[in-house]
C-alpha positions as CSV (number, residue, x, y, z in Angstrom):
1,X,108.9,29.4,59.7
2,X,107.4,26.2,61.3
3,X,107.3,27.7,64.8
4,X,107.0,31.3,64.5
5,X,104.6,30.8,61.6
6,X,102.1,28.2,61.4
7,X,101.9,26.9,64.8
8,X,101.6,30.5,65.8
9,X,98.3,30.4,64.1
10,X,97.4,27.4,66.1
11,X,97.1,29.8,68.9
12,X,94.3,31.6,67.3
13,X,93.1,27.8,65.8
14,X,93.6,25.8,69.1
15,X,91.8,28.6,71.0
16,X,89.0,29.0,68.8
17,X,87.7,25.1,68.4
18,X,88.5,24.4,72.2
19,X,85.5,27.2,72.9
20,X,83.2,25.8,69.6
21,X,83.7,22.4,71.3
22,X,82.5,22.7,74.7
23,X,79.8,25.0,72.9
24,X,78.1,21.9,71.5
25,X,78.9,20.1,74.3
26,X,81.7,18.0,73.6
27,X,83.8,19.0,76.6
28,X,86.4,15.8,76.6
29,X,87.4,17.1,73.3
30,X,87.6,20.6,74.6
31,X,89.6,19.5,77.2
32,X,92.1,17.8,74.6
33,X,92.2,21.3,72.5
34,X,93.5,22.7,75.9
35,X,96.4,20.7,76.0
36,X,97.0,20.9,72.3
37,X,97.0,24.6,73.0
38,X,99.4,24.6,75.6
39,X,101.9,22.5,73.5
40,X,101.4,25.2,70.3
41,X,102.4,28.5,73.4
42,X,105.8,25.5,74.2
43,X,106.3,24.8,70.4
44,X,105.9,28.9,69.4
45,X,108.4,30.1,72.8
46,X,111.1,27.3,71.5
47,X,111.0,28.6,67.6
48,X,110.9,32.1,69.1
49,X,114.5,31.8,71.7
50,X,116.4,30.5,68.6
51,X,114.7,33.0,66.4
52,X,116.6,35.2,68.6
53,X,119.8,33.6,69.2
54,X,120.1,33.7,64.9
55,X,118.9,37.3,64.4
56,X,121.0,40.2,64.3
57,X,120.9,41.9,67.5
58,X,120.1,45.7,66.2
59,X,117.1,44.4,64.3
60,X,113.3,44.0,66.6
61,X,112.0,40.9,66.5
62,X,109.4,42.0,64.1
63,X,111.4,43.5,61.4
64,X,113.9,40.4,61.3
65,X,110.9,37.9,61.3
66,X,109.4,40.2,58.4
67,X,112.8,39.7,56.3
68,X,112.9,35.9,57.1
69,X,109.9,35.4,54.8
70,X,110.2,34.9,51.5
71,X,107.2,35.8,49.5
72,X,104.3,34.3,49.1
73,X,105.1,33.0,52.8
74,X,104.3,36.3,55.1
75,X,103.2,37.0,58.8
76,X,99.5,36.9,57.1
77,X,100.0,33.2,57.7
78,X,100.9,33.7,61.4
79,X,97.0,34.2,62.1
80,X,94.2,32.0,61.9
81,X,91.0,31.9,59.0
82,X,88.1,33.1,60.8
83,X,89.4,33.1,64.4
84,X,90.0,35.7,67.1
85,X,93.1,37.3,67.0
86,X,94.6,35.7,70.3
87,X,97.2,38.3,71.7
88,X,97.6,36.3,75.4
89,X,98.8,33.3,73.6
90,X,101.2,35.2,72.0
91,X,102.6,36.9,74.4
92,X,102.3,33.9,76.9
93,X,104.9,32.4,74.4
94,X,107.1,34.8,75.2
95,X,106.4,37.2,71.9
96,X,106.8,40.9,72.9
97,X,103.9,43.1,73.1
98,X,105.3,45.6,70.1
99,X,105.9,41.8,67.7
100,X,101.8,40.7,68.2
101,X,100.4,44.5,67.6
102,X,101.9,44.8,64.5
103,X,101.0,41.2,63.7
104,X,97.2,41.9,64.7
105,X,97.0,44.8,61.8
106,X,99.4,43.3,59.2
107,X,97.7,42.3,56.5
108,X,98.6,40.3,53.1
109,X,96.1,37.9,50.6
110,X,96.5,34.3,51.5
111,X,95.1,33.4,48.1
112,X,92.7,35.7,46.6
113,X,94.7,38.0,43.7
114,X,94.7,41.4,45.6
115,X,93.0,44.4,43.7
116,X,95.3,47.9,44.1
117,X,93.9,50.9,45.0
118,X,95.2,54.5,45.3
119,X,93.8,58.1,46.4
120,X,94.1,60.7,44.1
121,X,90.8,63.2,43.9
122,X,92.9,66.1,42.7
123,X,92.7,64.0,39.4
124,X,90.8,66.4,37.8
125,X,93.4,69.2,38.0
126,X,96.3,67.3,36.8
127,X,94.5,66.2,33.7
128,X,93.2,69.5,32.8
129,X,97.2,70.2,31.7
130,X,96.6,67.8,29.1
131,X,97.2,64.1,28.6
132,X,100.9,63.6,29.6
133,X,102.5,63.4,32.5
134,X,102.6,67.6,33.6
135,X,104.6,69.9,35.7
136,X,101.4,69.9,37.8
137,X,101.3,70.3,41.7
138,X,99.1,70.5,43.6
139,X,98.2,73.5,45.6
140,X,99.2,73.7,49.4
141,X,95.2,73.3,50.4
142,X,94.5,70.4,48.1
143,X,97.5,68.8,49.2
144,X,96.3,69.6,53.1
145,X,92.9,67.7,51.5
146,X,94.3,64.9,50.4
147,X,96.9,64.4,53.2
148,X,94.4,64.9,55.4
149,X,91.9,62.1,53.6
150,X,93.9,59.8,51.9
151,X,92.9,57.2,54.7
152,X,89.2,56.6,52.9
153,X,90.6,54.6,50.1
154,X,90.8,51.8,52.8
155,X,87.1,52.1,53.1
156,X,87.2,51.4,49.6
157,X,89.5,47.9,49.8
158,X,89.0,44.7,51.1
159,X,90.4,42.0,53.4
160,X,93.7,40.6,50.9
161,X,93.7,43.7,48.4
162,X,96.8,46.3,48.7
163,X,96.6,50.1,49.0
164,X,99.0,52.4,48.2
165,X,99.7,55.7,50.1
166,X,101.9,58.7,50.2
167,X,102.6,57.7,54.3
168,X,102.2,55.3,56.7
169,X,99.2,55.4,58.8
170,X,99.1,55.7,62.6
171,X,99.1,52.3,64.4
172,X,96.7,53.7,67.1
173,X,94.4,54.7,64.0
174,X,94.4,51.0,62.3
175,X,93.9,49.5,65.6
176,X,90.6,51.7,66.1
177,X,89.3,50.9,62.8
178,X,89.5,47.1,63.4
179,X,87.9,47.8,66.7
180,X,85.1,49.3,65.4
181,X,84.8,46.0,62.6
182,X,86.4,47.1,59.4
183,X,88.6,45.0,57.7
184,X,92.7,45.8,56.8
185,X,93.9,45.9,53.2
186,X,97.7,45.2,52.8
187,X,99.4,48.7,53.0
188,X,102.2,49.6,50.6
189,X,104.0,53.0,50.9
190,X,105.0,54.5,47.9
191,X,108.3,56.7,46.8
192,X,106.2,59.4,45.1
193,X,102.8,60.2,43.5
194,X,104.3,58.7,39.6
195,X,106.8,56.1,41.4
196,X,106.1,52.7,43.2
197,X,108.8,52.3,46.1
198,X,112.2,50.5,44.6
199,X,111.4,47.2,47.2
200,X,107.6,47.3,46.1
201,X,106.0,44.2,46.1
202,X,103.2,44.6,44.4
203,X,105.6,44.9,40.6
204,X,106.5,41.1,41.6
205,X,103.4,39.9,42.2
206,X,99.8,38.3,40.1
207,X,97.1,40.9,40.3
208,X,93.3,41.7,39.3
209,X,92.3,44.8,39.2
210,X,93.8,48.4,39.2
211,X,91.9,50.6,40.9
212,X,93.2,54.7,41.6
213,X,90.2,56.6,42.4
214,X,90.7,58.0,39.0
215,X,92.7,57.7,36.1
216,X,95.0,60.9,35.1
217,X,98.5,61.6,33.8
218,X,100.3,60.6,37.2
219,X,98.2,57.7,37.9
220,X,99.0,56.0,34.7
221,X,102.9,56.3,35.5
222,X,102.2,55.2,39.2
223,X,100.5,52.0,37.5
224,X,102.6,51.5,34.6
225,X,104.7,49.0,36.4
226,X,101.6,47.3,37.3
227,X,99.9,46.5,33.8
228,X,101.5,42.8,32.8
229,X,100.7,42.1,36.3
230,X,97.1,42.1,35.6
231,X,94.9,39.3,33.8
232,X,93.8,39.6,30.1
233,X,90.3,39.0,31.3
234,X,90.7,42.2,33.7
235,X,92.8,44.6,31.3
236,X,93.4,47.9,33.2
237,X,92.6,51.1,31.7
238,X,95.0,52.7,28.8
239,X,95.4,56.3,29.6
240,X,94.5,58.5,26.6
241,X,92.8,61.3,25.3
242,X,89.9,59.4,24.6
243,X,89.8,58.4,28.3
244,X,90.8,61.8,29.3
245,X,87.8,63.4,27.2
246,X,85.3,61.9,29.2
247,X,86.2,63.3,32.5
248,X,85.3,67.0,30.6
249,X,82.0,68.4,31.3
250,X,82.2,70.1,27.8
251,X,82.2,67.3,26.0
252,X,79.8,65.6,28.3
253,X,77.7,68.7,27.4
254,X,78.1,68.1,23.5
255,X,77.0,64.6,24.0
256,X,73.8,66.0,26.0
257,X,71.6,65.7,22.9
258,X,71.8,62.1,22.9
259,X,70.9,61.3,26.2
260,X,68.2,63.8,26.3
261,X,66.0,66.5,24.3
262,X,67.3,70.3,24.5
263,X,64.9,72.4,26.2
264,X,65.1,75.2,28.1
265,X,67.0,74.1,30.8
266,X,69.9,72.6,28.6
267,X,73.4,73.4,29.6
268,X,75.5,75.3,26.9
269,X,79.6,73.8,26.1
270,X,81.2,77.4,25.0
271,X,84.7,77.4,23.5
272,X,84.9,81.1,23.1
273,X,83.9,84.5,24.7
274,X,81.5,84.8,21.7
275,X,79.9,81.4,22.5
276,X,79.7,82.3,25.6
277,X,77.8,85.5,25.3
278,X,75.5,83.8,23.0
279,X,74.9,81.7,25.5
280,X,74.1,84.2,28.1
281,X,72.1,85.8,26.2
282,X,69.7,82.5,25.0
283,X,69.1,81.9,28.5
284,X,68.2,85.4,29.5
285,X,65.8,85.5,26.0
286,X,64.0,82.2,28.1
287,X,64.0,82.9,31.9
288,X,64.5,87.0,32.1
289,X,67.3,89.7,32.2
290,X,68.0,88.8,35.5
291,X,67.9,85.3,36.2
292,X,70.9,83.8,37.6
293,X,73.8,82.2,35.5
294,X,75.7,79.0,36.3
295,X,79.0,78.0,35.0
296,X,81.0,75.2,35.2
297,X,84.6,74.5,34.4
298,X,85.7,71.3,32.9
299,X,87.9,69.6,34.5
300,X,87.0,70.5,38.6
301,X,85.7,67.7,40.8
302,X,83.1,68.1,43.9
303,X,81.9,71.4,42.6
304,X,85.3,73.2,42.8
305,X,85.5,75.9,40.1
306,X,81.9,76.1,40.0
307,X,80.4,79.8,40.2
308,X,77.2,81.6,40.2
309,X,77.2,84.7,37.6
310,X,75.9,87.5,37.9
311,X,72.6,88.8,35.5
312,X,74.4,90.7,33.4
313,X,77.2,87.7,32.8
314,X,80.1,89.4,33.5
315,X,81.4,87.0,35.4
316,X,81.4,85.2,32.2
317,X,82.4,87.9,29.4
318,X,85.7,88.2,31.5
319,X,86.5,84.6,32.2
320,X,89.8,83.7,29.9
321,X,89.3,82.0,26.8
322,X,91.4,78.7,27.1
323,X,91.8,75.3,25.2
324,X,88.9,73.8,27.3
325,X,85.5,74.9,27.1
326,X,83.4,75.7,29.8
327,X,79.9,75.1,30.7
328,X,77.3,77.8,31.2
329,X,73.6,77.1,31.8
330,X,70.9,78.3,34.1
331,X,70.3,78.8,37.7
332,X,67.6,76.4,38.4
333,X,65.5,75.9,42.2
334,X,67.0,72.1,43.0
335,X,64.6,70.1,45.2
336,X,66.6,67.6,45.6
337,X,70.7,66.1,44.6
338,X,71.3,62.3,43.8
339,X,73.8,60.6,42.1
340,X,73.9,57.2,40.2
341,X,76.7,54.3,40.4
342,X,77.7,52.6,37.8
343,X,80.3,50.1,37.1
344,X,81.6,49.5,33.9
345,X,82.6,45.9,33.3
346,X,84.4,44.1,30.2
347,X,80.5,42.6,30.0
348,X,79.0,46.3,30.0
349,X,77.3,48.6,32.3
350,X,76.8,47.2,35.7
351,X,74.5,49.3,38.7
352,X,75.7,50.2,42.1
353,X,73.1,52.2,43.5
354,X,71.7,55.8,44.5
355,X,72.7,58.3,46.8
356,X,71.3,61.5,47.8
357,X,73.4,64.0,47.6
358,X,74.5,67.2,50.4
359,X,75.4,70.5,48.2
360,X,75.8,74.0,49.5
361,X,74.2,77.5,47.4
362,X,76.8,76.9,44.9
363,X,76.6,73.6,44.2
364,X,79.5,72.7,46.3
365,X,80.2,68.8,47.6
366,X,79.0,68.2,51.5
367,X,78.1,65.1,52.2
368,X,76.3,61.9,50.8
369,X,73.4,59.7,52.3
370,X,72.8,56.3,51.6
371,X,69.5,54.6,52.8
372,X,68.2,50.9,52.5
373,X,65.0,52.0,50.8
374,X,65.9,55.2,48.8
375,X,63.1,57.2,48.6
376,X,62.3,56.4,52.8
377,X,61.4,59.9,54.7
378,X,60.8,62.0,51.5
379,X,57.8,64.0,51.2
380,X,55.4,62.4,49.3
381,X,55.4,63.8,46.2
382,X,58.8,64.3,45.4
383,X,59.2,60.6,46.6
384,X,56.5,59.6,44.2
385,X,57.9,61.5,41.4
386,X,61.2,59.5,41.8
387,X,59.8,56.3,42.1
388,X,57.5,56.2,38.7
389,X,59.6,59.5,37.1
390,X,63.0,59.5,37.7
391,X,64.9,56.2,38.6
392,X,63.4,54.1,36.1
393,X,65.6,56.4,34.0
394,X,68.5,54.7,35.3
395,X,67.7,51.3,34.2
396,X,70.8,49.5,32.8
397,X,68.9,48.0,30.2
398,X,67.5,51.7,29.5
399,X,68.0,54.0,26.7
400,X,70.1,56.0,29.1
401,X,72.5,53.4,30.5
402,X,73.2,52.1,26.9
403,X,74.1,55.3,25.6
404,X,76.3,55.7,28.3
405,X,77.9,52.0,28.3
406,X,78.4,52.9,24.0
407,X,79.9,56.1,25.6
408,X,82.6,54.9,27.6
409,X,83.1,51.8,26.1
410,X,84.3,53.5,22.9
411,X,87.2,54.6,25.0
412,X,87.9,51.2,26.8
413,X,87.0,52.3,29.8
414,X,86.5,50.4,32.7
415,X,86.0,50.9,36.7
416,X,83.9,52.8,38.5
417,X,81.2,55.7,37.6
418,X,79.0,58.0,38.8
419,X,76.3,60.3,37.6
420,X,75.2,63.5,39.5
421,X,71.3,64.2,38.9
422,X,68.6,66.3,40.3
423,X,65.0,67.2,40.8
424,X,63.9,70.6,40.4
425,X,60.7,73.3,40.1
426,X,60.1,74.3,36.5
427,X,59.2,77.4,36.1
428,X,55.1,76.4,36.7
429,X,56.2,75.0,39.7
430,X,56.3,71.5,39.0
431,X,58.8,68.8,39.6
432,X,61.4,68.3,36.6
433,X,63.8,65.9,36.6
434,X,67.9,66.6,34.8
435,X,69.0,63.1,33.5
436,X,72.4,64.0,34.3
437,X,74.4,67.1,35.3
438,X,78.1,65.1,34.6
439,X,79.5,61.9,34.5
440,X,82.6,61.3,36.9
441,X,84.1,57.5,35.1
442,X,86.7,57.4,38.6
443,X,85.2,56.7,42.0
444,X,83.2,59.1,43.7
445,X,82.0,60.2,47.5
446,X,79.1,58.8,46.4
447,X,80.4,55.2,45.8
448,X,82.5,55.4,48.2
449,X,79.4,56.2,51.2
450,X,78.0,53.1,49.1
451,X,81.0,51.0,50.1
452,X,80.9,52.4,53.6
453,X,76.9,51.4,53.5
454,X,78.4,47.6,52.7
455,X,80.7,47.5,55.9
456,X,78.7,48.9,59.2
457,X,75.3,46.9,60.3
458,X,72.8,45.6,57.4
459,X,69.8,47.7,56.8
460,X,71.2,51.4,58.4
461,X,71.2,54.5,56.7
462,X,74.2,56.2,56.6
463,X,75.7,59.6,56.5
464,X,79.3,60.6,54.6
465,X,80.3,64.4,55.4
466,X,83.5,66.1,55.4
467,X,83.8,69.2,57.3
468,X,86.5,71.3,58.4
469,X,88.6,70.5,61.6
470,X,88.1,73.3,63.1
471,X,84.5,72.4,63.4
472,X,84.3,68.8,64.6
473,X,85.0,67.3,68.0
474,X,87.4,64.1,66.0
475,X,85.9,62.1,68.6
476,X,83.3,59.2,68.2
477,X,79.9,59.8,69.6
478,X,77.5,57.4,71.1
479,X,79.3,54.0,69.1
480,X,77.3,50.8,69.5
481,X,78.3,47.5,67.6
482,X,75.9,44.7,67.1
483,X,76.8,41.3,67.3
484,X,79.1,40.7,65.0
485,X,81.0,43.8,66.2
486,X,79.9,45.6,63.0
487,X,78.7,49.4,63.3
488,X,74.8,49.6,64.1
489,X,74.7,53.0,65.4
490,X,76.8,56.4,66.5
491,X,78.8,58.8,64.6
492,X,82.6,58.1,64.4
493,X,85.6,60.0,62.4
494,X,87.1,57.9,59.5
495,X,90.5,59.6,58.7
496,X,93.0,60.3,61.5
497,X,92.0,62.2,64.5
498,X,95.7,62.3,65.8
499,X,97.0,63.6,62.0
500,X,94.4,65.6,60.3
501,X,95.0,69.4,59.9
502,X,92.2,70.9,58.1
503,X,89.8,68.4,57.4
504,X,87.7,65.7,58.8
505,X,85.5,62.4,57.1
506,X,82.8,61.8,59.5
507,X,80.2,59.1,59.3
508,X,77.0,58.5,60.8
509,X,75.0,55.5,61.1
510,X,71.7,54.8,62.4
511,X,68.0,54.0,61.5
């Protein structure tokens, strides 16, 4: 523990002040780091040929030094604060070059209480079965998606917090992603999407916040272990049907006239065929016999489910009457796709930011861009329509945002939330602005291109897309890191180029 641990990190400490020494010129005391240096490589290769002579012989020397240490003591402490990760010291000690890789990406908190995350974005399908824990499954294409993506939640973590996934990703792959300046969460491999693994630390262990990209039935049994482990003053959410009613665009829909007046472009919750038709037929009475029909289902997320009726609403008449409602409303010529993000905090309502947002004909989920100045590059007057129009709107101290915080605080809710929005032509032509088209409480592309925003160079714009494989090089393009080896421009994959099937997260970054 002495020599394989804390003196290790005197490689990394010993290596880094001899340099800030002679920096300000103090070169005698440079000189002295050197030797202290080259006593830490003797004092690491002595702990290290015992190490060896006491280990069993069909363990590596990393999984034996990993079993050695008892919690809270881990190979976290092995590295230096705020240093350079110094691989030739290690392995001048006599370390093997497999031991000081793994050590370069293993991560655990060295103080701060870790916050857990978890990817699940097929959230919305489990919970339309209900409230409790389902025979839901998902499909063999969302299960593609999500194997596919589940690396993003670590855009979503920091340096000390732990993140849970269904495998364990690709050395190569956490190696690039420090290379290109983005920080490691602690990675902790779970036995199935409602069970933590039977050797889980993270059940032992004092934690802050619980954070799956969104709560559902099998999130709330994934976490339940979790709960006590949290602090009064950062309760997690109870899973309920209060919670679950506010992931459902219906009643979002039924809650419409609070946070804005009916008018002609209102959207219609329909519980039945009847309701439906009336529907229909209300906004055919307003716009014409042939406009275009939109409907919605409520539980889908990033447009999925989504469809475009035809004039005469058959599309509709036919769809099966269920226990949820659905949303119809009408067709609309969108200028332009935002969304808001919220967090909702035991002191209230909290904002994040805006986003634009990338949606196909139907209203599908492409991409999200995040700029420093939100409204830079837009035509003028759609751009000056948002500025004195549409985001004072958003204000947390606004009519709006309080009716929302009331909203979800009525169900205890608390994490992450995002509004979709838009701008479109009225029927004059004019620029109209829809307060809200749903509310997603559970993290969202949006926040997460935010979080990405937070992590590359300060003051570029950024780009989030996720395209099919097929369609994408998975390679970098054109990569350049400033100065503090941080993203400043280029376009680089962000899931797995050497394990993704069907579907690629690419980010751009630039001016």
């Amino acid at each position: 523990r002495l020599s394989l641990t804390f003196e290790q990190a005197n490689l990394d400490y010993t290596k880094h002040f001899a340099a800030a020494l002679r920096e300000v010129g103090d070169v005698p005391s440079g000189k002295l780091m050197d030797r202290i240096y080259r006593d830490e490589i003797g004092h690491v290769g002595y702990g290290l040929r015992w190490f060896r002579e006491w280990k069993q012989s069909s363990q590596s020397d990393w999984d034996a030094y990993r079993r050695r240490l008892v919690f809270p003591l881990s190979p976290s402490r092995a590295k230096g604060n705020g240093t350079l990760f110094n691989a030739n010291g290690r392995l001048e000690a006599g370390l093997g070059e497999e031991f000081v890789r793994e050590l370069s990406l293993f991560e655990r908190s060295k103080g701060r209480t870790p916050n857990v995350f978890w990817f699940n974005p097929d959230a919305e399908d489990a919970m339309a079965k209900g409230v409790a824990v389902s025979d839901y499954q998902a499909g063999k294409k969302v299960a593609r998606f999500i194997a596919d993506l589940e690396p993003l939640v670590l855009f979503l973590s920091r340096r000390d917090d732990v993140v849970l996934m269904r495998s364990e990703p690709r050395r190569e792959y956490l190696e690039r992603l420090r290379s290109l300046g983005f920080d490691l969460p602690e990675i902790e491999i779970v036995a199935s999407e409602l069970e933590l693994a039977s050797d889980s630390l993270t059940r032992e262990r004092k934690l802050y916040e619980l954070r799956p990209w969104s709560w559902e039935p099998r999130a709330a049994a994934l976490f339940g272990p979790l709960l006590n482990q949290v602090p009064d003053s950062s309760p997690a959410v109870v899973w309920s049907e209060t919670v679950r009613s506010r992931f459902s665009k219906g009643e979002q829909m039924d809650r419409w006239p609070d946070w804005e007046p009916r008018g002609p472009w209102r959207s219609f919750a329909c519980r039945s065929a009847e309701e439906r038709n009336a529907a229909i037929r209300q906004i055919h009475d307003t716009f014409g016999p042939e406009h275009p029909v939109f409907l919605k289902q409520s539980f889908a997320a990033a447009g999925r489910g989504n469809s475009i009726l035809d004039p005469t609403g058959v599309g509709a008449r036919s769809y099966p009457v269920g226990s949820e409602p659905v949303v119809i409303e009408p067709w609309v010529d969108r200028v332009f796709d935002f969304s808001v993000q919220y967090e909702m905090t035991g002191e209230g309502l909290r904002f994040v930011g805006f986003c634009r947002q990338i949606l196909d004909s139907h209203g599908r989920y492409r991409g999200t861009v995040w700029t420093p100045k939100f409204c830079s590059g837009l035509p003028s007057e759609l751009a000056r329509f948002l500025m004195e129009t549409v985001l004072p709107r958003y204000d947390v101290e606004g009519g709006f945002a309080k009716e929302l915080e009331s909203w979800l605080g009525e169900a205890d809710y608390r994490g992450p939330v995002g509004v979709d929005a838009f701008v479109f032509r009225g029927i004059s032509g004019a620029l109209r602005h829809r307060l809200l088209c749903e509310v997603n409480p559970r993290y969202t592309m949006g926040r997460l291109t935010w979080e990405l925003s937070r992590k590359v160079a300060p003051g570029r714009a950024v780009r989030f897309e996720i395209v099919k494989r097929a369609e994408d090089s998975g390679k970098d393009r054109d990569i350049v890191l400033d100065g503090r080896g941080r993203v400043s421009h280029g376009s680089l994959m962000l899931n797995d180029p050497g394990t993704a099937k069907d579907w690629v997260a690419r980010l751009t970054v630039g001016e």
